[in-house]
N, C-alpha and C positions, 0 to 999 in steps of 0.2 A: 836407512837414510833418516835423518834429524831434519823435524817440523821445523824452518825458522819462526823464534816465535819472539813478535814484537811486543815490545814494552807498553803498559798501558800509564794512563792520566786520569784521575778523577776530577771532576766537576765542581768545584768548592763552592760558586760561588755564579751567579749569571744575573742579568739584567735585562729586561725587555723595554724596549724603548718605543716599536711602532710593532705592530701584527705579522711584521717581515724582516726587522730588522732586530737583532741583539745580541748582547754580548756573554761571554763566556771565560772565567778565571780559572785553569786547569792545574791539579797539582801534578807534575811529571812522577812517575817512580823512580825513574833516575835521573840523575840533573842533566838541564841540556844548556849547554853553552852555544851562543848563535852572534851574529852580528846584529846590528839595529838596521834592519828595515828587511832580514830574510826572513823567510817562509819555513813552516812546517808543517807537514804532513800526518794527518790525524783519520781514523777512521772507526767504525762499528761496524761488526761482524763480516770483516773482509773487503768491506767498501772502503777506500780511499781516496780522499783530496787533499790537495794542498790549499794551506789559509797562510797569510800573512802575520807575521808578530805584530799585534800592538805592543805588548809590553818592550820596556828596555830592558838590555842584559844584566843589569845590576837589580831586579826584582826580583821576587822568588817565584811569582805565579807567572804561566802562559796566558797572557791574553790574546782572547780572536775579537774580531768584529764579522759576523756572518750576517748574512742576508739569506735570507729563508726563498729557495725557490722550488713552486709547489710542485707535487709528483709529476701533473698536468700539463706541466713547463717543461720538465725535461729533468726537473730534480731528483737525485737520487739519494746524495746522502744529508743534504740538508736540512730535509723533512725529520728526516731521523734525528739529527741533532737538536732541530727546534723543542722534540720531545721528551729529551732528559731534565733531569731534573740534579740539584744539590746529592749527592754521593754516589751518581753514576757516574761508569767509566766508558773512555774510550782509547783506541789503541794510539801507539805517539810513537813516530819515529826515531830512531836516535840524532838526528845528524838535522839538523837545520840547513836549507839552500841558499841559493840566490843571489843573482851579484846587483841585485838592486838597494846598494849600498852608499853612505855616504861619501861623495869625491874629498877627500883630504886636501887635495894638490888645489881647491879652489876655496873660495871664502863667503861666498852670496851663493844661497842655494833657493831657487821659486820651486815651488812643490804645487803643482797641479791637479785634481784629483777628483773625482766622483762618489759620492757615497763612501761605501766600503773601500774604495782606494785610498782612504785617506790612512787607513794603519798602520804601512812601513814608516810614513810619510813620521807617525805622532812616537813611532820605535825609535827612530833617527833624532827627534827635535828633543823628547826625553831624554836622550842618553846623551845628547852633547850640552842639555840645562845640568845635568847632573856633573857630569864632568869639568863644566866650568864653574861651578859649584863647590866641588872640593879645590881646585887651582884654577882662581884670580887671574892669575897671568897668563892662560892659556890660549894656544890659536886663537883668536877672534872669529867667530862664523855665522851669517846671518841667515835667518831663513825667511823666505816670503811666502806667505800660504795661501794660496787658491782653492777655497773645496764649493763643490759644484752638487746641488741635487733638489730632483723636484720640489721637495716640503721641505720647510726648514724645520719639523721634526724630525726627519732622519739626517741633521749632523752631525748628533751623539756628545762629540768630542768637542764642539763650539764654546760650550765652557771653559774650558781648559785650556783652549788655544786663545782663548779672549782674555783670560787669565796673567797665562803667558805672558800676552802684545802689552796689555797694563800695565804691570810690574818689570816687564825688560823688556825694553822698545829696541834696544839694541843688540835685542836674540831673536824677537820673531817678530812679521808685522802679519795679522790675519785678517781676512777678506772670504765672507761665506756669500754665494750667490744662488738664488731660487732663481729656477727656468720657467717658473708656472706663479707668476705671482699672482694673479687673477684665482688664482683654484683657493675654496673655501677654508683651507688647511692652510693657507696662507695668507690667511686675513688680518691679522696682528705683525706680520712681517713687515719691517720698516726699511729693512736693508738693500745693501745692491740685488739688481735682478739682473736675469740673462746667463745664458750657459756659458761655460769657464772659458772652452776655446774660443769663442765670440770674443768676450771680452778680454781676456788674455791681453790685447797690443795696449788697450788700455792701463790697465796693470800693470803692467813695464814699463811706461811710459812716466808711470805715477811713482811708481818706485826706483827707476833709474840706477840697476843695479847695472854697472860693467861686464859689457857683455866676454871680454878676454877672461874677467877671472867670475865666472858664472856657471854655473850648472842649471840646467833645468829640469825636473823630475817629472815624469808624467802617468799618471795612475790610475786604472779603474776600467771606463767604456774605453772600447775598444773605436768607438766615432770619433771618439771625443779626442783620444790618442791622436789618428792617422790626423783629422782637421786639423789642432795643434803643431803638429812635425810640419803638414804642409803649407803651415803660415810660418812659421819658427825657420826652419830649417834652409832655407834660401835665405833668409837675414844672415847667416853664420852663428846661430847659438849652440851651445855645445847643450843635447838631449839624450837622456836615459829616462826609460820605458820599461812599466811592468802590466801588460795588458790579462783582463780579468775577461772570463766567459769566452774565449774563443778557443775552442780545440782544435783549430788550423792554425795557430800565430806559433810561432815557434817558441815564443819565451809565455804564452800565454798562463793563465793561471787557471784553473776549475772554481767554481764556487756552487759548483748540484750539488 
């Protein structure tokens, strides 16, 4: 009987942003072709989770956004990852999942998200700047982006999507909101406060995307999901959900 034996990825490249949170540029051994906003499945020494792509398909490197959750928590393999370093490896599945993908058939996409949920969210908004990038003339598609998390040092990506909103107002409009503006890690914080699905009807309101040709994407706590759906969802918005940390949700994602 033949060991299957899964392909590994090196670690080229990682960045730490907060004591729980950072990121990680993987070289695959073989190339993996994925959609922008699925998942793949990564492990060391037989442990296994799935993380979400930040990167888009047109890069060469795997990016993750992981959030370190300690032994004490419930963490298994996180800990572990938070301790490699530049030229370790770990194992990579062949096959990328997930149908938490971009809707083509619609043209206004609000992306709602928490911390680490924001990564399919920034897979998706790269790969369609990229693509109307090389053709001008292409679909039109808007995205509206909601990211939600206690300090405004862990949004990581808040550059890049401020960036974005700058330079094409007509690709992304971005919205970061702290839930804890009073906490001392948020003392330089000028921005909106309040957690996403709170303020969520505001947001819609402000931005006035059509709700017939609308998507809404919802990302990350699993509270923050269910409150969202059950203020959303009686209005008639059309929602897709990729909920993170819960091993009872059916579509849930691991992040030990």
């Amino acid at each position: 009987m033949h060991r299957l034996v899964i392909p590994s990825a090196t670690l080229v490249r990682r960045h730490d942003y907060t004591n729980d949170l950072f990121v990680v540029w993987l070289q695959p051994q073989l190339p993996l072709t994925f959609t922008a906003g699925q998942y793949i499945t990564i492990g060391v020494n037989g442990v296994e989770r799935p993380y979400s792509i930040v990167s888009a398909p047109y890069e060469p490197l795997i990016e993750l956004f992981i959030e370190l959750v300690p032994s004490d928590r419930g963490g298994v393999l996180t800990p572990v990852l938070h301790r490699l370093g530049v030229g370790d490896s770990v194992s990579m599945r062949t096959k990328a999942k997930g149908r938490f993908t971009i809707n083509t058939t619609v043209h206004h996409h609000v992306m709602v998200a928490t911390v680490t949920g924001i990564a399919p969210c920034i897979s998706m908004i790269r790969q369609t700047a990229h693509e109307r990038a090389g053709a001008p003339g292409a679909i039109d598609h808007r995205f509206y982006v909601l990211h939600g998390a206690s300090f405004a040092d862990e949004f990581v990506y808040d550059r890049e999507l401020q960036r974005l909103s700058d330079e094409h107002k007509s690709l992304i409009q971005y919205v970061p909101s702290v839930s804890r503006p009073s906490a001392a890690r948020n003392a330089q914080w000028q921005g909106t406060v309040g957690r996403v699905n709170e303020i969520l009807d505001d947001q819609l309101a402000c931005w006035s995307p059509p709700k017939d040709d609308t998507m809404i994407y919802l990302c990350g706590h699993p509270g923050m999901i269910e409150d969202a759906e059950r203020r959303l969802a009686p209005r008639g918005w059309t929602i897709t959900r990729e909920q993170y940390w819960a091993p009872h949700a059916r579509r849930a994602r691991s992040k030990t």
